[in-house]
Structure formats: structure tokens, C-alpha cells
BABA-155052 format. One record per residue (C-alpha): x, y, z; residue number from 1. Coordinates in pm, 1 decimal. Each point is the difference from the previous one (the first is absolute). Example, Ala and Ser with C-alpha at 12.3 -4.5 7.8 and 13.67 -1.06 7.14 Angstrom:
<atoms>
> 1230.0	-450.0	780.0	1
> 137.0	344.0	-66.0	2
</atoms>
This chain:
<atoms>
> 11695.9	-14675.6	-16380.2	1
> -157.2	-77.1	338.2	2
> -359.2	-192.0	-8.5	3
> -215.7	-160.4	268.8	4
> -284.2	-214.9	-0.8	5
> -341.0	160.5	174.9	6
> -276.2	-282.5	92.2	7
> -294.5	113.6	114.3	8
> -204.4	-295.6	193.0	9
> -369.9	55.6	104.1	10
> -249.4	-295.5	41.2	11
> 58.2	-326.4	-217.9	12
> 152.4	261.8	-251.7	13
> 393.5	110.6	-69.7	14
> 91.6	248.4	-216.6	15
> 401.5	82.8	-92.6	16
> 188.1	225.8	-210.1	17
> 368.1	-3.5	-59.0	18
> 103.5	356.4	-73.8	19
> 325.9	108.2	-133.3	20
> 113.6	415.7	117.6	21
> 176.3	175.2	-279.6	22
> 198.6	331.3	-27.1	23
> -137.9	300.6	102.7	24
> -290.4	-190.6	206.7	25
> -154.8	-179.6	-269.6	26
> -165.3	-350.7	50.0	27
> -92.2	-292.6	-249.6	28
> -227.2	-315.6	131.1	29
> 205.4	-302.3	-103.2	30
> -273.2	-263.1	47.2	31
> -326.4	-16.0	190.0	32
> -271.3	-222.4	79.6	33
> -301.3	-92.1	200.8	34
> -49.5	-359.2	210.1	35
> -224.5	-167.9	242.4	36
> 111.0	-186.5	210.9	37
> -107.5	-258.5	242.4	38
> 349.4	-57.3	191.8	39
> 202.2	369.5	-0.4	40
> 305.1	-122.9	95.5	41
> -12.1	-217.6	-284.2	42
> -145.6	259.7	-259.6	43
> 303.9	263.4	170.6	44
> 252.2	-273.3	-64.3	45
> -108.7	-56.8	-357.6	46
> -11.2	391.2	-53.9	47
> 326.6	46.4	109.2	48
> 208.1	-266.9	-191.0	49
> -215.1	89.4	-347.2	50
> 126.2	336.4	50.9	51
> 300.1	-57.0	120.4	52
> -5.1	181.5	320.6	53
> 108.6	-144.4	333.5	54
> 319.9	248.5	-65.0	55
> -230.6	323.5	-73.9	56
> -140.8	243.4	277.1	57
> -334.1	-78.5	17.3	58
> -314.7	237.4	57.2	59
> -325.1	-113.5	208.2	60
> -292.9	83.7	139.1	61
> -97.2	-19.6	351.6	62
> -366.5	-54.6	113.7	63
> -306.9	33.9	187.7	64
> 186.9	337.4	156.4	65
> -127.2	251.4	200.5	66
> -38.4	409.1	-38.7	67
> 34.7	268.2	225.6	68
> 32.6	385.9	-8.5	69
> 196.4	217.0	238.5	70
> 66.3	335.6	30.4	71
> 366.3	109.4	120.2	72
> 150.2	347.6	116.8	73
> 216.7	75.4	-330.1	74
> 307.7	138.2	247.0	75
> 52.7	-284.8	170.1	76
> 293.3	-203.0	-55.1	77
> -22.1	-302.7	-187.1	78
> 62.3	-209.3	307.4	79
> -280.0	222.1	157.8	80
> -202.9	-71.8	-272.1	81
> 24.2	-377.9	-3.3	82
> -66.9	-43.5	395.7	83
> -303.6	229.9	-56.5	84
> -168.6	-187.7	-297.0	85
> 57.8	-356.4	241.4	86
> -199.6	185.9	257.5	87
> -264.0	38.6	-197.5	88
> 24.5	-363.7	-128.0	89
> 72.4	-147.9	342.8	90
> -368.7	182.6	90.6	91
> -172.9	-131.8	-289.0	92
> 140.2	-315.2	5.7	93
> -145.5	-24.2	348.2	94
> -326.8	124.7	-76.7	95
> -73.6	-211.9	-285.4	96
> 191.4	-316.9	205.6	97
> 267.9	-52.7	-220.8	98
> 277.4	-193.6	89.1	99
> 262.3	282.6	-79.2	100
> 297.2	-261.8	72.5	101
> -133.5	-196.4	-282.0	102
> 24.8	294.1	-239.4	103
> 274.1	166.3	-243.9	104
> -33.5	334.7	-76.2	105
> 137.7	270.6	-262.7	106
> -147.0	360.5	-58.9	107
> 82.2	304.7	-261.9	108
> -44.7	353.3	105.6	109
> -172.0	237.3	-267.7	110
> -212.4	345.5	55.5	111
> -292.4	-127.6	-201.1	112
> -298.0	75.8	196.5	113
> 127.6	211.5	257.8	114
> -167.3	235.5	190.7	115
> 288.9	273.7	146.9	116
> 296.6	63.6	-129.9	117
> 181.7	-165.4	290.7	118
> -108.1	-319.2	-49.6	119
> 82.6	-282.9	-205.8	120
> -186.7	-346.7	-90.1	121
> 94.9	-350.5	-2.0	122
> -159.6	-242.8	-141.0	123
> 101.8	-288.3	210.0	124
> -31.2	-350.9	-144.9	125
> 21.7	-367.7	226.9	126
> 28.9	-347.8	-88.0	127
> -15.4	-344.9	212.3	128
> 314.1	-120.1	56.7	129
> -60.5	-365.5	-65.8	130
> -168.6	83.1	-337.8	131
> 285.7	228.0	-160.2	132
> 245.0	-283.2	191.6	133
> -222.9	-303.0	-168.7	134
> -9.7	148.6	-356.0	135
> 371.5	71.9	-44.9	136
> 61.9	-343.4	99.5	137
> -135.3	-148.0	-306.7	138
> 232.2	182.3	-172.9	139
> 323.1	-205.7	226.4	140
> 328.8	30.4	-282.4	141
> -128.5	299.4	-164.1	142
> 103.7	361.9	145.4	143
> -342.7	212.7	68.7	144
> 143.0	382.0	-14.9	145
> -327.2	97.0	91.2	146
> -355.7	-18.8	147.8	147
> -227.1	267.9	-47.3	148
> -383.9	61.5	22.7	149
> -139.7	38.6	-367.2	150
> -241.0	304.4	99.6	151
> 390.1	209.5	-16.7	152
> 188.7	-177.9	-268.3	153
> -286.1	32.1	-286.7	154
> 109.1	352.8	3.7	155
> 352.4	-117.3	-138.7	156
> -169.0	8.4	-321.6	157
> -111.5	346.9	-34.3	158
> 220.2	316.1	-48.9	159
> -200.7	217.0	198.9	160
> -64.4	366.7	1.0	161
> 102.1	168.2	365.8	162
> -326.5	197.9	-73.3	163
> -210.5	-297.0	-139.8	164
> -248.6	-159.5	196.0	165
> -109.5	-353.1	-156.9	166
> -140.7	-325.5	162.6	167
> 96.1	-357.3	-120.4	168
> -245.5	-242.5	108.5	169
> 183.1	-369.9	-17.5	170
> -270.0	-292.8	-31.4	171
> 164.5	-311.4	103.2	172
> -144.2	-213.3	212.4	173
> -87.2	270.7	264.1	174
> -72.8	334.9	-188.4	175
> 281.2	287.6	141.8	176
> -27.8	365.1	-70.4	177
> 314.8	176.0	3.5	178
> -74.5	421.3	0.0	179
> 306.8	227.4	-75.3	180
> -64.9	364.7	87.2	181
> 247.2	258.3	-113.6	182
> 247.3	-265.9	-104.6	183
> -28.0	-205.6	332.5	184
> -175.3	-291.1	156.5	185
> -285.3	133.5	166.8	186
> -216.9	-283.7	97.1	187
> -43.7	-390.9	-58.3	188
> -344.7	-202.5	-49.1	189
> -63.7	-333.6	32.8	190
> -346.9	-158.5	-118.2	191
> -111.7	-363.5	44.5	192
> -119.2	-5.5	-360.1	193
> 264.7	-100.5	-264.0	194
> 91.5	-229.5	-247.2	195
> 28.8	-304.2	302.8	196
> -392.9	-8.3	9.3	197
> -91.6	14.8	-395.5	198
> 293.5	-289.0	-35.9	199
> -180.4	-194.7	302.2	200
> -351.9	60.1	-94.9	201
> 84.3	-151.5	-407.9	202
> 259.5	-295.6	92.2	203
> -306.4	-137.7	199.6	204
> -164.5	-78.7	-363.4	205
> 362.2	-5.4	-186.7	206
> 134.4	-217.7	285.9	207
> 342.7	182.3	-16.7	208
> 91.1	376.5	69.9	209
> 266.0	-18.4	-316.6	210
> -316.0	-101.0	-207.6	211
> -219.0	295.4	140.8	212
> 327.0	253.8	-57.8	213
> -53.9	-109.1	-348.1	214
> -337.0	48.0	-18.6	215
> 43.7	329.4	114.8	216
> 228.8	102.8	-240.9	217
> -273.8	-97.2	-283.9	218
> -241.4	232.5	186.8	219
> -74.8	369.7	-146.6	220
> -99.6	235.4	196.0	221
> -67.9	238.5	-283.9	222
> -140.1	-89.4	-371.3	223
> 133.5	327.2	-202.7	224
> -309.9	-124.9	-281.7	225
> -254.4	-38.9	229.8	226
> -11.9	377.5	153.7	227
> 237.1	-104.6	262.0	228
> -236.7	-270.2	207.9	229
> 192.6	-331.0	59.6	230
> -121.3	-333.5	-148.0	231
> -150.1	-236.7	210.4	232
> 196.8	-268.0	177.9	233
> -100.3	-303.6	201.0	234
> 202.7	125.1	233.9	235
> -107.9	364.7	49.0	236
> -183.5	-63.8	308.4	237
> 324.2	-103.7	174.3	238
> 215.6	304.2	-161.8	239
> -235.3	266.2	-6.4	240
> -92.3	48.0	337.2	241
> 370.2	51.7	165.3	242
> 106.7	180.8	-248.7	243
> -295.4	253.8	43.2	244
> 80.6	-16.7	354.6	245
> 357.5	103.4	-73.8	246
> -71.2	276.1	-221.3	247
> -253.2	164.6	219.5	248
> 240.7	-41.3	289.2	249
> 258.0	135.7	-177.6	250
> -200.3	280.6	-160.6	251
> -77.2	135.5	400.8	252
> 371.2	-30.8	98.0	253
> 100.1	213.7	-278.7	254
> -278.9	210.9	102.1	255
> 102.5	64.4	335.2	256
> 382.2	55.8	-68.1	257
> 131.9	274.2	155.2	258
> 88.5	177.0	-327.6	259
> -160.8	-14.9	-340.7	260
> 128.3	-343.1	-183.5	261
> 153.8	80.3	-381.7	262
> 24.7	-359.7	-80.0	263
> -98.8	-350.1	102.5	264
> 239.2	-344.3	-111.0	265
> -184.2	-343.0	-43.7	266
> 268.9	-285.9	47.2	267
> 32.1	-291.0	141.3	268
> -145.1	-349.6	-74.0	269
> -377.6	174.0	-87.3	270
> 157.9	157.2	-313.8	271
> -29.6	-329.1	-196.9	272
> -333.1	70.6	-16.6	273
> -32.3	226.4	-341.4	274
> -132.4	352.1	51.0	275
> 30.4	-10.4	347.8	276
> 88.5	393.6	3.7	277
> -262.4	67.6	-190.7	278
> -208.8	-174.4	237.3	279
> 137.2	219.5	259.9	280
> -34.7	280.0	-163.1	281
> -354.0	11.7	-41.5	282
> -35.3	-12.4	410.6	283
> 263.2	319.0	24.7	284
> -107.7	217.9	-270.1	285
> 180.8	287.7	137.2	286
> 356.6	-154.9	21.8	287
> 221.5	-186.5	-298.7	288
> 26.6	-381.1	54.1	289
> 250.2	-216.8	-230.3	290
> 227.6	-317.3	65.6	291
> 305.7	34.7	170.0	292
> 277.1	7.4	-241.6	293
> 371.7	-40.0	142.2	294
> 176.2	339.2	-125.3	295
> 328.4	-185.0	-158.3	296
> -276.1	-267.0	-197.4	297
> 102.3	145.4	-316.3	298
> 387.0	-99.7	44.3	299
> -80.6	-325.7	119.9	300
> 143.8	-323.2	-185.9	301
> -306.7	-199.5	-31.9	302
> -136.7	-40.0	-358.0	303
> -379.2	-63.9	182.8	304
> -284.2	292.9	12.2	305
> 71.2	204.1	307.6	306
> -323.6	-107.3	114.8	307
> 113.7	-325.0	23.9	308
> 255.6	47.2	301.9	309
> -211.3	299.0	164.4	310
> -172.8	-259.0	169.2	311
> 290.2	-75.0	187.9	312
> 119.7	330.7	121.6	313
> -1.8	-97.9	358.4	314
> 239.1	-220.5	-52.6	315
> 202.1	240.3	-233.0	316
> -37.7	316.4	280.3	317
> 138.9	-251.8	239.6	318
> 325.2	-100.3	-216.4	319
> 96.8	384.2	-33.8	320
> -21.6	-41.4	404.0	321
> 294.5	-260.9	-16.0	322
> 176.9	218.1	-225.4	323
> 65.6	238.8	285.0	324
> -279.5	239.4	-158.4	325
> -355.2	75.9	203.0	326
> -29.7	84.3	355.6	327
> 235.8	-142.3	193.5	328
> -102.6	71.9	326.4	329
> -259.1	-246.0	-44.7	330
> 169.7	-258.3	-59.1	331
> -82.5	-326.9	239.4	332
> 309.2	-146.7	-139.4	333
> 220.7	184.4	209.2	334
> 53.9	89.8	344.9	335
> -77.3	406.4	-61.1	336
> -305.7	137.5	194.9	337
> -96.3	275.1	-172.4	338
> 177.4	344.5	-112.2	339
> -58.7	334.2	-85.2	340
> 83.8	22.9	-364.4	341
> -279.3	79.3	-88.8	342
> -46.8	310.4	237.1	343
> -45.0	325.9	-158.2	344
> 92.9	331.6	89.0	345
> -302.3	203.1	106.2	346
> 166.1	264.7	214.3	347
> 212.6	106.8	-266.8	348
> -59.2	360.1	80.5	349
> 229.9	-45.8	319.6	350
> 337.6	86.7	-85.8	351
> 200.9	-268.9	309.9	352
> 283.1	153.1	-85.5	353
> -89.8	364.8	132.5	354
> -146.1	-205.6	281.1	355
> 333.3	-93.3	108.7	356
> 191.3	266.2	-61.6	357
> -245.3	218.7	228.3	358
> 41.8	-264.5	295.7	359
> 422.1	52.1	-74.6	360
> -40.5	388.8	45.4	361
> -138.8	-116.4	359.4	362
> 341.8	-142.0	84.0	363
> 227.8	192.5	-208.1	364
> 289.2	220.3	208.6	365
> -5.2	333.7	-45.1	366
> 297.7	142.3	-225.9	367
> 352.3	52.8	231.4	368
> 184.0	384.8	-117.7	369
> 308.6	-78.8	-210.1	370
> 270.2	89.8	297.5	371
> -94.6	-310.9	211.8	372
> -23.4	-270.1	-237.4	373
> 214.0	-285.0	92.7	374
> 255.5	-229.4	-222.9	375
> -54.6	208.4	-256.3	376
> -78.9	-191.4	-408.7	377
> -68.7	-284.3	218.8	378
> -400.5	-153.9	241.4	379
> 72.2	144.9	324.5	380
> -116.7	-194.7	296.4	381
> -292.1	228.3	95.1	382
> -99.9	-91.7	-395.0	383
> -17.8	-386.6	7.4	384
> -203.3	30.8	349.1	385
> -252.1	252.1	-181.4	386
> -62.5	-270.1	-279.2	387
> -23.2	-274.7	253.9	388
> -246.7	183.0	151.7	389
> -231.6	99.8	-292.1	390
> 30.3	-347.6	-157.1	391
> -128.3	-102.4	348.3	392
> -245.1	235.6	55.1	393
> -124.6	-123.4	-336.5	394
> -21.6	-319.3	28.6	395
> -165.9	44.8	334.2	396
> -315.4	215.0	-120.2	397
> -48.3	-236.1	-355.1	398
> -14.0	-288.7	255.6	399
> -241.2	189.6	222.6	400
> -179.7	70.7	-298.0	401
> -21.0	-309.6	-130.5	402
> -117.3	-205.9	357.4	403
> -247.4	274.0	31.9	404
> -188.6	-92.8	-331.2	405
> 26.8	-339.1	20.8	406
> -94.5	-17.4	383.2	407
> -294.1	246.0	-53.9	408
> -120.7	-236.2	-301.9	409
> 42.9	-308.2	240.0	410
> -204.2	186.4	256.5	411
> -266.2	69.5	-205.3	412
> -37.5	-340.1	-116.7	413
> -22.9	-120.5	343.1	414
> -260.4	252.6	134.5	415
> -209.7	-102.4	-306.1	416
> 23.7	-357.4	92.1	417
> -33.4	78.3	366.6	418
> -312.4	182.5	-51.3	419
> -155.3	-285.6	-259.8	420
> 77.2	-228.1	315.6	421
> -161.3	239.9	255.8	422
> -289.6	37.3	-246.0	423
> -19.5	-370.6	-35.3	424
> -24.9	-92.1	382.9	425
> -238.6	269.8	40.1	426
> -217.1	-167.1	-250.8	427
> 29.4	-334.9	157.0	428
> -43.9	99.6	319.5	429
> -367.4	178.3	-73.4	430
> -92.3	-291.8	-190.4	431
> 84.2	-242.7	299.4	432
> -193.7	237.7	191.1	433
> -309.1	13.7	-189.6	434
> 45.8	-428.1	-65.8	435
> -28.0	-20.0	438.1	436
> -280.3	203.1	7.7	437
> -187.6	-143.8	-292.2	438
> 34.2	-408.3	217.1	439
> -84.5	185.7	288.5	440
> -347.7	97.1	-146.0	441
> 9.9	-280.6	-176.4	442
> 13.2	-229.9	315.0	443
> -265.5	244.4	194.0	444
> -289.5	-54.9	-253.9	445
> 75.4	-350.6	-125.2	446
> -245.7	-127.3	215.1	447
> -296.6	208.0	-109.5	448
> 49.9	-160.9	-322.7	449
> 79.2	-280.5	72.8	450
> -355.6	-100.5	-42.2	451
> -87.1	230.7	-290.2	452
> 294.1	-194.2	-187.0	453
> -182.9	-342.2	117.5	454
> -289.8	123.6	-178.2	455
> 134.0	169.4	-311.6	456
> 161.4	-399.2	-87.5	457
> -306.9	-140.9	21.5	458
> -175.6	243.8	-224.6	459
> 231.1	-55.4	-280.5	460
> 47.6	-354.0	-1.8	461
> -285.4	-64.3	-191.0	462
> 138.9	315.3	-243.9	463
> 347.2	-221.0	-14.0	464
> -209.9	-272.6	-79.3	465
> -133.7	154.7	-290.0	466
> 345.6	192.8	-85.1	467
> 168.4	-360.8	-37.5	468
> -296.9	-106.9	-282.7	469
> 101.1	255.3	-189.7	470
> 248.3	-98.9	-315.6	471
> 88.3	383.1	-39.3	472
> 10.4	268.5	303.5	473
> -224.1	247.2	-20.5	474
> 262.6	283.1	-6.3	475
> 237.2	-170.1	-226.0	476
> -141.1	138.9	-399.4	477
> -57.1	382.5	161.1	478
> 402.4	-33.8	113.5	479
> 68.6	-138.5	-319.2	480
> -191.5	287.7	-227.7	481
> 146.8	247.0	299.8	482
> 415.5	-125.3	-103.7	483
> -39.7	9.6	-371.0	484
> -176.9	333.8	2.1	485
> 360.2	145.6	121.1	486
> 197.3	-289.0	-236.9	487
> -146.2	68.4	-340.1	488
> 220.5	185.7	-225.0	489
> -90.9	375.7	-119.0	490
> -178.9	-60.2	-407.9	491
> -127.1	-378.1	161.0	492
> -353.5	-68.2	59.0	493
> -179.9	-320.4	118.7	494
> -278.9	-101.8	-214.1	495
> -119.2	-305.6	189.8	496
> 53.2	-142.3	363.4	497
> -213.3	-345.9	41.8	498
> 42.1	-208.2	304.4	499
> -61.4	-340.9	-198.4	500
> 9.2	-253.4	283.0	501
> 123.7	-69.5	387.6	502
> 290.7	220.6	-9.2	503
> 84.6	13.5	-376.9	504
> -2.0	417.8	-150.9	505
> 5.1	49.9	-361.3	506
> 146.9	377.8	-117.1	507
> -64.1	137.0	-356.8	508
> 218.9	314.0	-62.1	509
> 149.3	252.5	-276.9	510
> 252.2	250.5	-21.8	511
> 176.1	155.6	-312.7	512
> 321.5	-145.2	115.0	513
> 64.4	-362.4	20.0	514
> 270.1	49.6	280.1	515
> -234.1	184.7	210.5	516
> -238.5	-295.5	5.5	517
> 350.0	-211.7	69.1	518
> 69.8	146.5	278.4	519
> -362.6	8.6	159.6	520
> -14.1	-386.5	-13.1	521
> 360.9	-22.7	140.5	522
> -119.9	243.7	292.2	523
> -326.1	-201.2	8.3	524
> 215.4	-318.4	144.6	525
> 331.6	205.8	136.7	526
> -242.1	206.7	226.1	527
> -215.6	-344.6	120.7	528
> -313.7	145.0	-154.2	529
> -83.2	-316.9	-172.2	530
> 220.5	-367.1	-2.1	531
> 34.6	-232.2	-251.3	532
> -19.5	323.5	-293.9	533
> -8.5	-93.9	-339.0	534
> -58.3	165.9	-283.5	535
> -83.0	22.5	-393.9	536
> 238.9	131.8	-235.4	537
> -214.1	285.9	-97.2	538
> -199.9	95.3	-278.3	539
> 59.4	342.0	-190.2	540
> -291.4	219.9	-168.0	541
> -58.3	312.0	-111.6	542
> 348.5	113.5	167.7	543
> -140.4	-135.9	299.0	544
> 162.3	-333.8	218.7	545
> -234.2	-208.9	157.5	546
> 128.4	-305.4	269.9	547
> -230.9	-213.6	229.7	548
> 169.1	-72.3	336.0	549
> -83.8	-291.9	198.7	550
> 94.5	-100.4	356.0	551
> -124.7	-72.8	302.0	552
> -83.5	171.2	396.6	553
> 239.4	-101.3	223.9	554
> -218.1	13.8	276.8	555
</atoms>
């Protein structure tokens, strides 16, 4: 039985799986595990001989790629197709000044999200060269069958209903939102927040992300006796806050999806938290959340808890990749650029086939009487230049046909652009018209104030004299109160705001939750409200959380 070996690598973290595919499509994990590592090469050499695997296809990950949408005229041909969707990259690319030479590309064609039943969607996916190139060398002996973004091969691990419209949201280091609308890909998220920050924030006080990875994984999010509130953790103020951030995030991308969502997935490296769907549930009351379970994890050989290797399903996802299983149009691996597999038929009402024959009647000879038929049993001459013809004439108008649509498509694309040019000019143009005019009055009655400006420096020296005695500016605590009136958290309240001494503020508050209060200190220093923030642990009465933050102006 063919198996492969999927490593997933994200920041100062690997995760593998060695998978094993069975009759009829079945799958066991073999062996899994997760390691930090300092040196990857080294940590991707030791991987591969404990496993045994510089003779297995191996699955990866690429990274830090890029997403783009197009939409595509669903009768062009696939050649058509591809030199259309490199338009529209070539333009973005030099929009957004991207070296496009630097860049590989793949794309998938699907109908999700479509507006118009001629047209078709690709999502259209882009990695740096030098990074894809850079990663598979570390992996020099071993044979890497494939390289795929982990947004599109977490969804090897559901079986997914054509008519089912779920969203699995993947917290690794990055958090990435994969929505699946009527069975296909619809759109891909990526949020800043993730697991990298939590691990970053605790290994400053653990002095090792493996030791904060652990801590993590003795973290509760949910205490079942306790009416569902979490304990309290020295290190809630670090955890609490991003994953808040994440939920809420995720709650108004689910929101906004372009159909109703039946189903949300939790995976990645945030499930080792416990109750993390719970968690999630509570911020999207309206939609099912629960961990991401591979659908063969029953069958598998491991005697462990299936919870045990969920946590590394990216790397499992991307060893059914090497197995010749996922999307393989996306694979970065190989020297493909896309395809149309995944195109579906939405003019299925137009029967081609009566098409043709109609265009055929055009050309076809009219019937010769019986008495002058020629050679008779046999193709007369007059016959085999009547087919010639037709197959011509054919072949002519489906070519004619063809160039029209695509040139009309290519036209239209370059009138748009054209006219975003034109506009542009236009624009720049007025402006440099307006920017002469305004020096030109500016020059004319510089003079006459020339003197007023004289005077207006002397006034306020003795203002800047006093300005420069002061140890706080005088606008500097109403722009403070101003910022955390639109920070605070909804069910926070201050209680106390004291300016102690020079520039040193002192912030009683209490909220219900102890997260909220988390994240309104984090916001308090991410935002530059305050510097130096510091905190107390909290105090909890009456149902009620009470913190006093510290910090100081950074004026």
C-alpha cells in the first residue's frame, strides 16, 4: 500500500504525518509528531530518517502566498482562459508593484460566487519563487511530490456535501479561513492573529516556544463545573486577547459570506487549547462550531485518542496531497499552471450538439434524383467534395466563433484599463493644475506676511517657553480619555483614572469577562495609548473582575 509523509513547517514549529492509503480510498496515520526547531534542515533531516522517508513522496506547504479572484468567460477555451486570468494578474501585479518574474502561479476554476451564467471564477493563488525554491531544498535526497498552500489541502479531510456550505478556520501561526460554498472553495482569509503571537508573547516568560506550546496545552478554555467560565491563568492576559480577536474576526467573516454557513471547523495548532469550539461557539451562536475531525479517523492505526493527532491535520491534509489525492492543479511542485477541472457546467440547457448539426444543414448538398447518381454502392466524387466542404465550412465559423469571444473579452479588458488610465491622467493633470496655481498665490502674497509671520514668532516664544516647562502637554490626558472611550470593550467600565505623577496614569476597571479586560490592556499598549503597561492579575467579586492598569504617556 502506497504512503507518504506530509510535513507541515510554519515558524520555529514542524509538524509531520506519515499516512498509509488503503483499498477503496481509505487512510491510516502511521506515526505523527510535533517539533521545534532551531535549524530546519536539521529538524527535516532528523524527520525524515526516523520515519524512514527520503524514498516516500512527500507533501508540503508553501508560504506567505498571495490571493486573487478573477472572473473568466465560461466558453472560452482553456488556453483562452489561462492567457485571460495572466492579464488580469499581469495588471495587478503592476498595480500593487510586484515583481511578476519573481512569482509562480497556479489557479482552479469553480462557479462559486458567480454572477451570470457565462462566467466562471478562479481563484488564482502565487508564490515567490525563491521561497517555494529555498524550502524544497532542505529537503535535498528526499522526493517532494508536492507543494501546496494549506488554505486548499485542509479540505482533504472533509467529505463534503456538493450542497453544504461550511468554513474551517485553521489557527496556526497566521489564522486562515477556508469558506466552501455549495461544495467549492469560495474564498480564503488570512488574519495576523494566530497561534505565532500567543507562542511569542508566553516563551518571553517560559524562555522557549516548545515550553509555552506546553503551557498551552494545560490551558482550559472551558471549566464544564464552573458554568462554563475558564479558570484563571497567569497567562490569560497573553492568550485571551488574540484569541478574542480571532473569534470576533471570524464571527464577521462568516457573517458576511455570500451564503448562509451550516458549519464552522476549528483545527490547527489553537485546538490544543481544550474547549476551544466551545469558545467559538459562544461568539457564533447561530452556526455549529466543533474540531475538525479527519473523516477516515476511525480506521486509523494509532492506539492514541483521536484528539491527540487532530492537532496535526495540516500535516496529515498535506500527505493525502502526495498521495496523488487533493487539488492538483495547485500543486507548486510541478510545472502545471492551472486547469479547468474544476469547471462546471452552467449552460447545460444548450444542447452543442443541435448547435452543430444546424450549422451542417448550412452546408449540406441538396439530395441528387436516383437516375444521375454516379459509381453507383460506392462516394462519388461530387460526395467527398460536399464533405470537404461542410467539414470546412465548420471549422471555419467555430473558429470565427471562438476569436470573436475571446477577442471581444480582450477588448473589453483593454478599454477598461484604457479608461482607468485616461481617468488617471485626468486626475493628475487637474491636480498639477490646481498645485501651479496654489505657488502662484502663494508667491504673490508671501510678502504681506512676511511680516505678520515675523510677529506671530515672537508672540509665542514666550508661550514655547512655557510649553517646554511643562512635564505633561496640555492636550495629552483629553487624547488619552478621547482613544480609550472608542477602545473599551462593550460590559467594561472604568472606575478610576488618576494621573499620579509627571507622566505616570493609573486605570481601575471591571468587566464580567476576564478576557475582555485582557484585551483592553493589550490594546492599551498595541494601540500606543500608554507605554511601559503593566498590570495586576485581577481580582474577582460578586461575578465581577476587577484589574488596575498602570503605564505611562508617551508624550
Amino acid at each position: 500500500m502506497p504512503s507518504s509523509l506530509g510535513v507541515y513547517i510554519d515558524n520555529n514549529v514542524i509538524k509531520y504525518a506519515k499516512v498509509t492509503k488503503g483499498a477503496k480510498g481509505s487512510y491510516k496515520v502511521d506515526s505523527f509528531n510535533v517539533e521545534f526547531y532551531d535549524d530546519l534542515g536539521e529538524t527535516i533531516s532528523k524527520i525524515l530518517q526516523d520515519t524512514n522517508s527520503y524514498k516516500t513522496p512527500i507533501g508540503i506547504n508553501i508560504s506567505d502566498e498571495l490571493y486573487n479572484y478573477y472572473q473568466v468567460f465560461a466558453m472560452l477555451s482553456k488556453k483562452d482562459m489561462k492567457d485571460s486570468i495572466e492579464i488580469d494578474f499581469e495588471s495587478d501585479c503592476m498595480e500593487k508593484n510586484y515583481n511578476i518574474s519573481s512569482l509562480e502561479s497556479r489557479y482552479i476554476l469553480t462557479g462559486a460566487n458567480v454572477v451570470g451564467a457565462e462566467q466562471l471564477r478562479a481563484l488564482h493563488i502565487s508564490a515567490r519563487k525563491g521561497d517555494l525554491g529555498a524550502r524544497m531544498d532542505k529537503f535535498a535526497g528526499a522526493r517532494v511530490a508536492s507543494a501546496t498552500p494549506i488554505t486548499t489541502s485542509i479540505t482533504n479531510l472533509l467529505e463534503i456535501n456538493p450542497k453544504e456550505n461550511v468554513a474551517i478556520i485553521n489557527i496556526e501561526n497566521e489564522t486562515k479561513i477556508t469558506t466552501i460554498i455549495d461544495g467549492e472553495i469560495s474564498e480564503i482569509t488570512i488574519l495576523e492573529d494566530g497561534m505565532g503571537k500567543i507562542l511569542e508573547q508566553i516563551a518571553q516568560t517560559e524562555n522557549s516556544v516548545k515550553k509555552a506550546y506546553e503551557v498551552c496545552k494545560n490551558i482550559p478554555l472551558y471549566n464544564q463545573q464552573e458554568g462554563g467560565e475558564a479558570p484563571e491563568s497567569e497567562h490569560a492576559q497573553e492568550i485571551m486577547p488574540i484569541l478574542y480577536k480571532i473569534a470576533t474576526e471570524s464571527k464577521k467573516i462568516i457573517d458576511e459570506a455570500k451564503q448562509t454557513i451550516d458549519k464552522v471547523y476549528i483545527t490547527g495548532s489553537g485546538t490544543i487549547f481544550n474547549g476551544i469550539d466551545l469558545y467559538f461557539g459562544d461568539y457564533m451562536v447561530n452556526v455549529k462550531c466543533e474540531l475538525l475531525k479527519p473523516y477516515f479517523a476511525e480506521s486509523t492505526s494509532i492506539k492514541v485518542p483521536i484528539k491527540e493527532y487532530m492537532e496535526v491535520n495540516s500535516a496529515i491534509a498535506l500527505a493525502m496531497d502526495a498521495l496523488g489525492d487533493g487539488i492538483k492543479e495547485l500543486n507548486f511542485a510541478t510545472g502545471g499552471k492551472g486547469s479547468d477541472k474544476k469547471k462546471i457546467d452552467l449552460n447545460a440547457d444548450v444542447d452543442m450538439n443541435q448547435v452543430l448539426d444546424k450549422i451542417k444543414g448550412l452546408f449540406k448538398p441538396k439530395p441528387k434524383p436516383e437516375n444521375h447518381a454516379a459509381n453507383a454502392g460506392g462516394i462519388g466524387e461530387n460526395d467527398l467534395i460536399d464533405n470537404v466542404i461542410i467539414r470546412l465550412g465548420v471549422a471555419v465559423i467555430i473558429a470565427i466563433m471562438a476569436f470573436s469571444v475571446y477577442s471581444g473579452t480582450i477588448e473589453r479588458k483593454i478599454a477598461q484599463k484604457a479608461e482607468e488610465v485616461s481617468a488617471i491622467q485626468s486626475k493628475n493633470s487637474a491636480e498639477l493644475t490646481k498645485m501651479d496655481e496654489d505657488i502662484n498665490e502663494i508667491k504673490g502674497g508671501y510678502k504681506p506676511y512676511a511680516d505678520s509671520i515675523n510677529e506671530y514668532k515672537r508672540l509665542i516664544e514666550s508661550q514655547e517657553t512655557v510649553d517646554e516647562q511643562r512635564v505633561i502637554a496640555k492636550d495629552a490626558i483629553p487624547n488619552m480619555l478621547n482613544r480609550i472611550m472608542f477602545l473599551i470593550p462593550e460590559k467594561s467600565r472604568l472606575t478610576k483614572i488618576e494621573n499620579t505623577q509627571d507622566t505616570h496614569i493609573v486605570i481601575e476597571a471591571e468587566s464580567l469577562k476576564y478576557e475582555q479586560l485582557g484585551y483592553f490592556t493589550s490594546v492599551l499598549k498595541t494601540e500606543g495609548v500608554l507605554v511601559n503597561v503593566k498590570s495586576t492579575s485581577g481580582s474577582k467579586k460578586d461575578g465581577v473582575v476587577s484589574v488596575t492598569i498602570e503605564g505611562d504617556l508617551p508624550w
